[in-house]
N, C-alpha and C positions, 0 to 999 in steps of 0.2 A: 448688552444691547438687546432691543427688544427685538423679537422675531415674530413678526405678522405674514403666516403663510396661507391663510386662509379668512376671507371674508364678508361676513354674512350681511346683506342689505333686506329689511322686511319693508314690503310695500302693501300698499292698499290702496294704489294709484290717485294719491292725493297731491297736494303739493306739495304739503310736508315731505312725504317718502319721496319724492322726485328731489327736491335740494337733498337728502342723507343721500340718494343713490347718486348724486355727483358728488359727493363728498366719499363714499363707495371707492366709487371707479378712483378718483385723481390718491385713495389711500392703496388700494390696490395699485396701480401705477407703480408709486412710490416704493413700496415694499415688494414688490415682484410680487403678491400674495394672489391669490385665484379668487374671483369674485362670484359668493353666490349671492344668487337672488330670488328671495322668495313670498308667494304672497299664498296667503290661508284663505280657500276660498269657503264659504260657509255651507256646511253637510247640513244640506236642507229634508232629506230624508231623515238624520237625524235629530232635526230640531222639529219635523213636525210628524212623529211616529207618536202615532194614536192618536193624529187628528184626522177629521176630515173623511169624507167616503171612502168606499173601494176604488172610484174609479180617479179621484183626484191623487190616491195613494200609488196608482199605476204608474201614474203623472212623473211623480218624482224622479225615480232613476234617470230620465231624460232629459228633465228641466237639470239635474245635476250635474249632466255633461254637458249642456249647453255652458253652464256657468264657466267649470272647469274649461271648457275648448274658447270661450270669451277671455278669461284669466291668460289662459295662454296665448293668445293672439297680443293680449296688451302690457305681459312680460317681454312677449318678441321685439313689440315695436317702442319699450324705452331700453332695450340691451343695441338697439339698432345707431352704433356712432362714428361713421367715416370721417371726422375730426381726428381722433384721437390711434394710438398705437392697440394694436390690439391685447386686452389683457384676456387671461385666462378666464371663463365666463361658465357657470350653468345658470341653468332657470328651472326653478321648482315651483311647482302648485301642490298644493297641499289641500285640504281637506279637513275641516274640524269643526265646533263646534266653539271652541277655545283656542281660541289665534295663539294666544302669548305662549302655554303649554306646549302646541307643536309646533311652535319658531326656537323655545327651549331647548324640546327633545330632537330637531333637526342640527341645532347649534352643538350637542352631546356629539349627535351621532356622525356629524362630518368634522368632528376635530373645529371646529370655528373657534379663533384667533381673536373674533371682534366684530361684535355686533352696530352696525350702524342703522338707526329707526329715527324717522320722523315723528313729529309729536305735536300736537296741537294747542298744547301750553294750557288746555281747558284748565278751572281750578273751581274750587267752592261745590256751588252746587252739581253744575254741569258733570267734573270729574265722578264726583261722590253717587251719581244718578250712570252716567255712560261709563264708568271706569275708567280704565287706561291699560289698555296693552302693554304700551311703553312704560309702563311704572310696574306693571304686574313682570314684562320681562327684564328690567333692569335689578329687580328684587332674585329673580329666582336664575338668571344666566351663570353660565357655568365658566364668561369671556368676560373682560370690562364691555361697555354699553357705552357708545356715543349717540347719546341724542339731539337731533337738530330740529330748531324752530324752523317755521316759513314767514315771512321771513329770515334769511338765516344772516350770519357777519358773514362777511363776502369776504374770507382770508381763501378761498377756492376759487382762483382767476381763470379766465378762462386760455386756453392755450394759446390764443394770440397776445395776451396781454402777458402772458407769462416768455413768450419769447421775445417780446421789446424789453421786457425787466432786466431780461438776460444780457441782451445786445448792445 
């Protein structure tokens, strides 16, 4: 049997990540597994060292807690679900430069079981020009990788339709 005790949802508070993060929760349900949830919010100090003045460089450190303390107000408010039974839940903001890299080395470093990422189905040029997180973490994860389109197949009912199926 398989054993999923740990569950990693990466968001970027798209549509996409919002159907994985209910496909997320209802697999975490399912498996008793702990759900993390994380989203990589972009080291803007990092991407912009040795640009710009002294004083727009000042700038940074605070424009990067703003981001971060943002990030986490809108981790808070899609972990927020009085529907459902409560499963076991963190919320991480991260920090990088390279989303797919540190949703990897988060996924190493808490034991993750299974990764679930939205993805935006780009292809051709668009892919080959913006990349893909989702392709860069599904190549290098150290768990199997579920990835969901947005629209996604709706086999994740929602709990009242799931207890008429029952009944």
């Amino acid at each position: 049997m398989i054993q999923i005790r740990n569950i990693l949802v990466a968001t970027d508070f798209g549509e996409a990540a919002d159907a994985a993060l209910s496909y997320g929760r209802t697999l975490a349900g399912t498996f008793g597994a702990t759900l993390h949830v994380v989203h990589v919010a972009e080291d803007v100090v990092m991407r912009n060292a040795g640009f710009g003045g002294e004083n727009y460089v000042m700038l940074l450190p605070d424009l990067q807690r703003d981001i971060e303390d943002a990030a986490t107000k809108l981790l808070d408010e899609r972990l927020i679900d009085n529907d459902r039974p409560a499963i076991p839940t963190k919320s991480t903001v991260l920090t990088s430069i390279v989303p797919a890299k540190s949703i990897v080395e988060y996924a190493k470093k808490q034991n993750i079981d299974l990764i679930v990422i939205g993805t935006h189905g780009r292809g051709g040029i668009a892919r080959l020009i913006l990349g893909s997180v989702a392709e860069r973490i599904v190549r290098t994860a150290p768990c199997p990788v579920l990835t969901v389109h947005h629209p996604e197949r709706e086999f994740v009912l929602p709990d009242a339709l799931v207890a008429t199926a029952r009944a």
